[in-house]
N, C-alpha and C positions, 0 to 999 in steps of 0.2 A: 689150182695146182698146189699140191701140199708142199711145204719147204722140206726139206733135207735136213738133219740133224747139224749136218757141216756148213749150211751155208749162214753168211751172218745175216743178222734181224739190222732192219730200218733203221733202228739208234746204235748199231756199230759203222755201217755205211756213213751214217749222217757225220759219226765225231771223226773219222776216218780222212773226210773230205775237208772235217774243219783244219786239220791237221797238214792237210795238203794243202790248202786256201794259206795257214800260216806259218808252213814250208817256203813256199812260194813270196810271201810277203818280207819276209828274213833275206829270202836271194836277194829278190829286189834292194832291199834296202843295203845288202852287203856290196852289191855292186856301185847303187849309188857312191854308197860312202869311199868305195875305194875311188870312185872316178872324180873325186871332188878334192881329191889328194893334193894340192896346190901349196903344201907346204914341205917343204925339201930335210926341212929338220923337225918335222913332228911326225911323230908318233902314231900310223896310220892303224896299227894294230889296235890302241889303245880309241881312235876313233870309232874304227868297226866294230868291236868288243860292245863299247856304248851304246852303237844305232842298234843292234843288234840285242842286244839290252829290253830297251825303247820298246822294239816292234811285238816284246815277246810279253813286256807286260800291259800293254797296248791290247794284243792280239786276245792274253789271258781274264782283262778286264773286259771285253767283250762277248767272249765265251757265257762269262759267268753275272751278266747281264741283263 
């Protein structure tokens, strides 16, 4: 079956998914970080900011691996 001008090719699906895969790993980790919260005078923004940080250069040194 021929593709369609419109539809995308295998390596835009692929990076697509990667992106979804390190969408999903950022939540995660944003969540974590907020549920880990246990400190009444710190700076919860400035935690999640960081983990979120973390995951992206994590996620980016992966990709390009």
């Amino acid at each position: 079956m021929p593709r369609h001008s419109g539809q995308p090719d295998d390596a835009t699906i692929a990076a697509n998914l990667r992106r979804a895969i390190e969408l999903t790993e950022l939540g995660l980790r944003l969540r974590s970080a907020v549920l880990q919260q246990n400190e009444p005078q710190g700076d919860a923004m400035v935690k999640v900011m960081h983990e979120i940080r973390c995951a992206k250069e994590q996620a980016w040194q992966k990709n390009h691996s």
